[in-house]
N, CA, C and O atoms as a DFTB+ gen file, in Angstrom:
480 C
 N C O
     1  1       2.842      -0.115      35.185
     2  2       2.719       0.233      33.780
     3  2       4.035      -0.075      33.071
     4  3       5.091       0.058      33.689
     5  1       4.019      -0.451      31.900
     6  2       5.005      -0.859      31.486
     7  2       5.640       0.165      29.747
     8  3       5.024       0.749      28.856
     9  1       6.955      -0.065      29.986
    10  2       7.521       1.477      29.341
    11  2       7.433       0.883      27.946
    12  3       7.375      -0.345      27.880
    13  1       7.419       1.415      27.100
    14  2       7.474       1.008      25.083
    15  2       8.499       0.113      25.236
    16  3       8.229      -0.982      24.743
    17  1       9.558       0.189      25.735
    18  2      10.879      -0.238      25.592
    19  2      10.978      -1.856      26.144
    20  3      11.828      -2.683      25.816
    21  1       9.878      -2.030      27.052
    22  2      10.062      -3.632      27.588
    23  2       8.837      -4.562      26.789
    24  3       8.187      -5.554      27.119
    25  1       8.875      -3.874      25.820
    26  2       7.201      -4.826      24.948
    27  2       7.745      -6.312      24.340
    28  3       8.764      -6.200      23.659
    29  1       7.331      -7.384      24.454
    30  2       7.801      -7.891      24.379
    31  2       8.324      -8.065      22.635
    32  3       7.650      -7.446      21.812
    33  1       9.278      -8.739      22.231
    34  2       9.895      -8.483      21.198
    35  2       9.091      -9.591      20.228
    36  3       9.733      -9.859      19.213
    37  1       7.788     -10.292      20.354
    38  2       6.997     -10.515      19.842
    39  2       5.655      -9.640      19.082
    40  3       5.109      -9.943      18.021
    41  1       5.369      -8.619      19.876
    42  2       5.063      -7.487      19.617
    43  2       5.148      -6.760      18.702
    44  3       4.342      -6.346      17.869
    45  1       6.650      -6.543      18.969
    46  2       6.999      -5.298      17.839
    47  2       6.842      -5.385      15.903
    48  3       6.709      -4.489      15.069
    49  1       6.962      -7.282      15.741
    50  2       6.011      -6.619      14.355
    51  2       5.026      -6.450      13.998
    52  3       4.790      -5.895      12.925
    53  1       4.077      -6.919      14.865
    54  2       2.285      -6.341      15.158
    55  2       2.916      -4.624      15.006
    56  3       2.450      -4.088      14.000
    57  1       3.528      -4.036      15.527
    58  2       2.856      -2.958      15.713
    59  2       3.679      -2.039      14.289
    60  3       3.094      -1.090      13.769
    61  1       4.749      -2.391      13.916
    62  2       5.316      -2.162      12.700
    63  2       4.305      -2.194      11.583
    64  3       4.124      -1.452      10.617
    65  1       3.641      -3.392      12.055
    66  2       2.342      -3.144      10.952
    67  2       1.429      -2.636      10.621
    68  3       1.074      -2.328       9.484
    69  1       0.844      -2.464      11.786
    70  2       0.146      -1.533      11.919
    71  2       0.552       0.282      11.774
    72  3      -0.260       1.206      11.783
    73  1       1.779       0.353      11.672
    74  2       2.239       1.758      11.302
    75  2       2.476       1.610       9.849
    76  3       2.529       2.638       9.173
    77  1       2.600       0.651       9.382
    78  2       2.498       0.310       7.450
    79  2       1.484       0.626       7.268
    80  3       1.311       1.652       6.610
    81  1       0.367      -0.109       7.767
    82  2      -1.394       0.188       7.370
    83  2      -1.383       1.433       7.578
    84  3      -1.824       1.892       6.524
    85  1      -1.083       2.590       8.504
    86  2      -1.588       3.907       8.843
    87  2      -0.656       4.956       8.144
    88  3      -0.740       6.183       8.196
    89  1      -0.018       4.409       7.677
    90  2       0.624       5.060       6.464
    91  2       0.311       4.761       5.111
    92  3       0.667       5.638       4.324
    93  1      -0.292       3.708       4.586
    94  2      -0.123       2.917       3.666
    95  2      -1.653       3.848       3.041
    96  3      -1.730       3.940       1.816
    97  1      -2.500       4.325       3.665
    98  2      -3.889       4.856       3.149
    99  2      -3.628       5.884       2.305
   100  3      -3.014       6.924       2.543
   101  1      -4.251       5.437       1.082
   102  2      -4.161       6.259      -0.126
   103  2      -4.551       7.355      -0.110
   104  3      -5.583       7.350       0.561
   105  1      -4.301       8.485      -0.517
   106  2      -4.428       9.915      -0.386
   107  2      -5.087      10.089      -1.996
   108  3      -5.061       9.245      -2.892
   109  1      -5.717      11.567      -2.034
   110  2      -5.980      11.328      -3.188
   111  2      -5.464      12.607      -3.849
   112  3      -4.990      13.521      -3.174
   113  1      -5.563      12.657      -5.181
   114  2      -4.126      13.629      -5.948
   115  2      -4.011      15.055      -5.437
   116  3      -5.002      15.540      -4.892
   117  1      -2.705      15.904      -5.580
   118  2      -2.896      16.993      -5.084
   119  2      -4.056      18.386      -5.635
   120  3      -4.082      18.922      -6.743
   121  1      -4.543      18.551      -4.958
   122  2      -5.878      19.484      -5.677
   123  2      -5.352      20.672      -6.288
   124  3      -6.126      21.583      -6.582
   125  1      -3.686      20.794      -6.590
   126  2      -3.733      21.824      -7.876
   127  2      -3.400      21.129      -8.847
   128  3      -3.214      21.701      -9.921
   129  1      -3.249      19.843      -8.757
   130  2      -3.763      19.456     -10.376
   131  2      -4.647      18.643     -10.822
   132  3      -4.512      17.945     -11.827
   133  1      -5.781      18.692      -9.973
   134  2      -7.098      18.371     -10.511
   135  2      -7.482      20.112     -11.161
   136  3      -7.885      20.406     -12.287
   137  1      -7.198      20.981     -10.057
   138  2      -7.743      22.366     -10.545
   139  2      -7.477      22.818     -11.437
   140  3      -8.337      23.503     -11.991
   141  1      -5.845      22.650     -12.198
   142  2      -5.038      22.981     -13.273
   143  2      -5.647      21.787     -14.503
   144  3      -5.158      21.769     -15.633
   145  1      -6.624      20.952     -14.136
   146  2      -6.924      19.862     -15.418
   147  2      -5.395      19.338     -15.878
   148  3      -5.188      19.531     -17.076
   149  1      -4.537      18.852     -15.313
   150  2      -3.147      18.875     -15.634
   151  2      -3.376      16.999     -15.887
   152  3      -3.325      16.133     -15.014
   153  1      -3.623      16.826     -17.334
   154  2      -3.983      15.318     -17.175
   155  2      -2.397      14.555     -17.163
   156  3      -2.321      13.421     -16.692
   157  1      -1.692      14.939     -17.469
   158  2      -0.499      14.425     -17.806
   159  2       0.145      14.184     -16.185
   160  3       0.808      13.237     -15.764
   161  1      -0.258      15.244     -15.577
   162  2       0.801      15.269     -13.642
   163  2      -0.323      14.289     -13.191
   164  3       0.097      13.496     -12.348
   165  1      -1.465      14.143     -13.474
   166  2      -2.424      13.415     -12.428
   167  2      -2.102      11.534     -13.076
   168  3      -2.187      10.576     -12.308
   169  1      -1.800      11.413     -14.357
   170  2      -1.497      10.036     -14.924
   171  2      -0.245       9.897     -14.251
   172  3      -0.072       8.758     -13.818
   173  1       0.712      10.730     -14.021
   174  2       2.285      10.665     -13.574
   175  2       1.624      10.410     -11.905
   176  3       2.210       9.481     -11.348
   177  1       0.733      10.944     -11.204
   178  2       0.194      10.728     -10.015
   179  2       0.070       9.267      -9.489
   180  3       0.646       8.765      -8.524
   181  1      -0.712       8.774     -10.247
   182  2      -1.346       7.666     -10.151
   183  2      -0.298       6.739     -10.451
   184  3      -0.079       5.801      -9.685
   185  1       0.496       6.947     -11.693
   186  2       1.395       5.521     -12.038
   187  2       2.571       5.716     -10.425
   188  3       3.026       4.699      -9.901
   189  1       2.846       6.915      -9.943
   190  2       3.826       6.966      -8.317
   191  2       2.758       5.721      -7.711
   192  3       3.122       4.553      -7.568
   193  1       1.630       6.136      -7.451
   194  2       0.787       5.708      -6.498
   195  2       0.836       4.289      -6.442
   196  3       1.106       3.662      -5.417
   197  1       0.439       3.523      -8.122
   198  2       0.526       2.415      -8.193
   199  2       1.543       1.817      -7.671
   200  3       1.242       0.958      -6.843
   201  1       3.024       2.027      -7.936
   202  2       4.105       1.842      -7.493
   203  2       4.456       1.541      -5.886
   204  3       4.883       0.534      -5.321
   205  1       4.005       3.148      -5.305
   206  2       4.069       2.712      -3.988
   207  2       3.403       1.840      -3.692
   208  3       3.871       1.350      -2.664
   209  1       2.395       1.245      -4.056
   210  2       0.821       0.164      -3.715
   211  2       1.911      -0.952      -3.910
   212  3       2.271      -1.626      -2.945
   213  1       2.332      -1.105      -4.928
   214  2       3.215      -2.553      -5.450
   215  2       4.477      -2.938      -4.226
   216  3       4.883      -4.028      -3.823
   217  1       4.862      -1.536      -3.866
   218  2       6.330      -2.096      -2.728
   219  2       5.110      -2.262      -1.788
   220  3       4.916      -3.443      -1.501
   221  1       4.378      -1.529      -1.324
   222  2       3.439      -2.096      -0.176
   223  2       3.029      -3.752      -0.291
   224  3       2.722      -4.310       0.762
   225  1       3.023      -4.268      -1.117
   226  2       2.237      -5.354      -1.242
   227  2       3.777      -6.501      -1.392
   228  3       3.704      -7.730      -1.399
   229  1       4.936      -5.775      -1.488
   230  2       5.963      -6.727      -1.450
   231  2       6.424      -6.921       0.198
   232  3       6.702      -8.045       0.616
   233  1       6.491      -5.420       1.305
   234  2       6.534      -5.675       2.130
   235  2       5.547      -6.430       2.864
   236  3       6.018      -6.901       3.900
   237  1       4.365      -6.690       2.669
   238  2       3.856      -7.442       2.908
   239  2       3.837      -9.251       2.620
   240  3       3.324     -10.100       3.349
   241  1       4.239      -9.363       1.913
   242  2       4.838     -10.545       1.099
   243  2       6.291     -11.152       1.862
   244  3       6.652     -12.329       1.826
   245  1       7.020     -10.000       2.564
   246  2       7.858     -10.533       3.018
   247  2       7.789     -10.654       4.423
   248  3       8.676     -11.165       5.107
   249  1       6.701     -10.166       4.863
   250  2       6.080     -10.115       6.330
   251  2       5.780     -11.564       6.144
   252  3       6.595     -12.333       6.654
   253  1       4.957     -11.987       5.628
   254  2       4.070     -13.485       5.657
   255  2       5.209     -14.026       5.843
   256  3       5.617     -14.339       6.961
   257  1       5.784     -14.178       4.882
   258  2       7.009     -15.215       4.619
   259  2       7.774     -15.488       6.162
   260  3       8.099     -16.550       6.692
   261  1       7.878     -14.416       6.520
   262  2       8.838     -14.024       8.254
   263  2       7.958     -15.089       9.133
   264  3       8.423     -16.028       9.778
   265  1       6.590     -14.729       9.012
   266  2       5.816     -15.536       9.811
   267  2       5.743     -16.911       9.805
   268  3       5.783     -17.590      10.831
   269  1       5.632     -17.369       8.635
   270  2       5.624     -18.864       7.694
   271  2       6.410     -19.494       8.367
   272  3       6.080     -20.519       8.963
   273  1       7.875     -18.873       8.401
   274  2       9.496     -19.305       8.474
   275  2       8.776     -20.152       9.916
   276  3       7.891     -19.724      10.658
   277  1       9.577     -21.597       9.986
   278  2       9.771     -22.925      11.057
   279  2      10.167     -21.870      12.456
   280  3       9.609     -22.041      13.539
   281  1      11.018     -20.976      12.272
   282  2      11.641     -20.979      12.977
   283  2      11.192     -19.341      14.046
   284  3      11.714     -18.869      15.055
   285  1       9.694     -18.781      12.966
   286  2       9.488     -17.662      13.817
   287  2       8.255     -18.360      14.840
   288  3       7.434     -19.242      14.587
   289  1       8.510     -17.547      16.123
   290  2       7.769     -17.880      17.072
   291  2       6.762     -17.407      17.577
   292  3       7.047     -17.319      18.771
   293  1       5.094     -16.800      17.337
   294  2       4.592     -15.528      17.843
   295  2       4.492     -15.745      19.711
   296  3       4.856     -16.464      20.642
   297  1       3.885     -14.794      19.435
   298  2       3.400     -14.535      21.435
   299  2       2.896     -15.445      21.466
   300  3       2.693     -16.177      20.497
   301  1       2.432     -15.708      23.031
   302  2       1.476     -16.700      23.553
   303  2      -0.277     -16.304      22.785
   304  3      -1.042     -17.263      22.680
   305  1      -0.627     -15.314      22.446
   306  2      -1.990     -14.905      22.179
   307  2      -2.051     -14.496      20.724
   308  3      -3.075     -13.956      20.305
   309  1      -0.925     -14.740      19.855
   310  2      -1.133     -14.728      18.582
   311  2      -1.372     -16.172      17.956
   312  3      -1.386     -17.106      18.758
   313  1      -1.524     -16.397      16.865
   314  2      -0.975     -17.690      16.063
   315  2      -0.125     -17.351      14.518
   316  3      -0.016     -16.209      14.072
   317  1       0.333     -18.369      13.956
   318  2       1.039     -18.272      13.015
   319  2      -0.193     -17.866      12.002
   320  3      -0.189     -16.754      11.474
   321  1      -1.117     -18.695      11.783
   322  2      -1.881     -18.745      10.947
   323  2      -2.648     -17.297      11.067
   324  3      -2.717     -16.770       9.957
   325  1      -3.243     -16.508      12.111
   326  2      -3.719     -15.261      11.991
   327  2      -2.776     -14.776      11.657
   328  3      -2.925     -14.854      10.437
   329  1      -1.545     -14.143      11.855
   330  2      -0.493     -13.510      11.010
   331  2      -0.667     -13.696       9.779
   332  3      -1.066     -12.766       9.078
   333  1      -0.417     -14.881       9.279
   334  2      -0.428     -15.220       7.853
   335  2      -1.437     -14.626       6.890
   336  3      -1.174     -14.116       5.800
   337  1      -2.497     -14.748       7.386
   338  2      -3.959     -14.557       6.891
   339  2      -4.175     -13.109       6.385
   340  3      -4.457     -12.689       5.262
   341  1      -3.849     -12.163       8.146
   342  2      -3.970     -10.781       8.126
   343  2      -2.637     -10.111       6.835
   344  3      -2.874      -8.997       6.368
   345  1      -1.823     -10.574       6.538
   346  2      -0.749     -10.267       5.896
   347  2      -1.385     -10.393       4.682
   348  3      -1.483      -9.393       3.972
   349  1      -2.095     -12.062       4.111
   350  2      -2.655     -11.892       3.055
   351  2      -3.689     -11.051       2.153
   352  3      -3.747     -10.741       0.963
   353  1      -4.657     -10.782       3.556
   354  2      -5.597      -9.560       3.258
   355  2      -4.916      -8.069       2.918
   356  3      -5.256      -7.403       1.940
   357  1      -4.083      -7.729       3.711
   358  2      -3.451      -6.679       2.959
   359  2      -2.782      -6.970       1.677
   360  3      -2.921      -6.179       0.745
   361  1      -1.972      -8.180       1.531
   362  2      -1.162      -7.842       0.156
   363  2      -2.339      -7.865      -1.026
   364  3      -2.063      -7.248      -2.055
   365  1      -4.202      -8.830      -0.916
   366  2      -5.184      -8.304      -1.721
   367  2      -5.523      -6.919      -1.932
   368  3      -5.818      -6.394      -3.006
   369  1      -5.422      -6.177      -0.360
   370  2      -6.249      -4.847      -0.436
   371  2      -5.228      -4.034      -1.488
   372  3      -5.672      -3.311      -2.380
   373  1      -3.697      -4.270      -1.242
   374  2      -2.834      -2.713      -1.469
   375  2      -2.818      -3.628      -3.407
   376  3      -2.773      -2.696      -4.210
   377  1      -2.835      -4.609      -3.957
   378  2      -2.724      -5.279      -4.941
   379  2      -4.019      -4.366      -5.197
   380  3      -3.788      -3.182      -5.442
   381  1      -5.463      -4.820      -5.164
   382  2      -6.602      -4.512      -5.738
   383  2      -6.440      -2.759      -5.940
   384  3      -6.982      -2.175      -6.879
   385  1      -5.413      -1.895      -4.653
   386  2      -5.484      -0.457      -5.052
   387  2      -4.612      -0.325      -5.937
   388  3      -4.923       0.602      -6.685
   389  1      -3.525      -0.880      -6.257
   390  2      -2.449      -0.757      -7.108
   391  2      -3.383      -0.738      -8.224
   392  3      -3.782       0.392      -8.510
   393  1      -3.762      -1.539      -8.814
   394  2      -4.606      -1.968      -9.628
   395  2      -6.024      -1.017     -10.241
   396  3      -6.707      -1.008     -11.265
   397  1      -5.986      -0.477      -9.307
   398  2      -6.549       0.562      -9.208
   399  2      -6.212       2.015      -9.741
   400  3      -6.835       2.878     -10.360
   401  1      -5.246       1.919      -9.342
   402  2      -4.243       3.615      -9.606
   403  2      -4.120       3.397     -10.990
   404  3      -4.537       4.234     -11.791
   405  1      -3.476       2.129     -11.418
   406  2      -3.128       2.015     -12.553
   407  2      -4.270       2.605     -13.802
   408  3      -4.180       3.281     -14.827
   409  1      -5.419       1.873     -12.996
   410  2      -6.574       1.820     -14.250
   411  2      -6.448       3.767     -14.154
   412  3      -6.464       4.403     -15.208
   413  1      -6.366       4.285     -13.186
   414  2      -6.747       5.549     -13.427
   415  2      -5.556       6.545     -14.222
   416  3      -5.828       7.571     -14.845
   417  1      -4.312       6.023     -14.052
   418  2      -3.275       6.403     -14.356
   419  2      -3.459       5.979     -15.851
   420  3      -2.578       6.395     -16.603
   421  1      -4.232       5.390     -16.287
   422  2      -4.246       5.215     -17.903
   423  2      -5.272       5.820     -18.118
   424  3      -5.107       6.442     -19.167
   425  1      -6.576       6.052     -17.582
   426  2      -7.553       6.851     -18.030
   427  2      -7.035       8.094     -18.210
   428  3      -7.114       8.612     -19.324
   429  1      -6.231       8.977     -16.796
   430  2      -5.889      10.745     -17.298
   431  2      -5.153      10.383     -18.546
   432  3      -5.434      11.134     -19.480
   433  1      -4.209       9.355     -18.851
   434  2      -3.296       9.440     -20.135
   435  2      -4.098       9.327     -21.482
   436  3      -3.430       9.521     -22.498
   437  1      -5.492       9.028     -21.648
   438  2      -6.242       8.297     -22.487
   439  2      -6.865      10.075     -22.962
   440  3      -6.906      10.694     -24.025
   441  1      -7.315      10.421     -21.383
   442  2      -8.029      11.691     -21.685
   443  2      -6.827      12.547     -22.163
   444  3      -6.924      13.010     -23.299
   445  1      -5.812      12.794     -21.518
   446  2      -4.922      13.583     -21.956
   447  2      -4.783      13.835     -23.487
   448  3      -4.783      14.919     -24.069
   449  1      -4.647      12.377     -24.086
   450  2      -4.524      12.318     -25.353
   451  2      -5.221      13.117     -26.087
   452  3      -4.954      14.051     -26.843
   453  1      -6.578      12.361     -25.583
   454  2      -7.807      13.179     -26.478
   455  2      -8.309      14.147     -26.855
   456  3      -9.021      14.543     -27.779
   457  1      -7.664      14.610     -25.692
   458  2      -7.733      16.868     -24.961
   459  2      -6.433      17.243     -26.006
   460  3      -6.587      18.164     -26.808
   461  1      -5.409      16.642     -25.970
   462  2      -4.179      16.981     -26.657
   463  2      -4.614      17.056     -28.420
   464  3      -4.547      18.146     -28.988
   465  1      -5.123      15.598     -29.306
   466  2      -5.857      15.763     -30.361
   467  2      -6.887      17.004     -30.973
   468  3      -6.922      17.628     -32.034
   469  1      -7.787      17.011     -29.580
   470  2      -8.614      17.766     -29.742
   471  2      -8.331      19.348     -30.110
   472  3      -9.037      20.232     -30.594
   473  1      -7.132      19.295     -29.710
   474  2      -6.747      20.961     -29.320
   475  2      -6.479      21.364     -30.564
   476  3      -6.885      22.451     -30.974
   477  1      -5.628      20.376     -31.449
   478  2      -5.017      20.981     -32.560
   479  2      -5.465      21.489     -34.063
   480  3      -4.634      22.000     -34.815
């Protein structure tokens, strides 16, 4: 059996990545301020969220690039081109959620408004 420590050093950004992806899953806002109707913390929510989505999608961007490079080499059972590919699908997925947050991060601000108008 072989210890974490002798993996081969082809490896290790497969698995870096895979600890990006398993971190990278969007959570969704904290439930005291959906409960508090707090439209203003849940728009401030979403525009964080978007943000983090956007560096996600740069580290990914600079993953490809690593791979691309003449000079990186994968394992015997990878290829350049599956790297490349799988890198691209994420920088769509965390782009399309960014994109996402955003739209919602302008809707609580839209409602906020309206609740705010409304009140007075």
């Amino acid at each position: 059996m072989r210890a974490w420590w002798k993996l081969p050093k082809s490896l290790i950004p497969v698995l870096v990545m895979f600890g990006l992806v398993a971190c990278a899953v969007t959570g969704s806002p904290p439930r005291d301020l959906l409960a508090k109707d707090d439209h203003a913390a849940l728009a401030a929510w979403y525009t964080k969220e978007a943000a983090s989505l956007r560096w996600k999608v740069e580290e990914m961007r600079l993953m490809r690039e690593m791979y691309e490079a003449p000079s990186y080499q994968p394992a015997p059972k990878e290829s350049k081109a599956e790297l490349i590919a799988h890198c691209q699908r994420f920088i769509e997925f965390y782009s399309k959620a960014a994109e996402e947050a955003e739209s919602m991060a302008q809707a609580y601000r839209g409602i906020g408004e309206h609740k705010h108008e409304r009140d007075r």
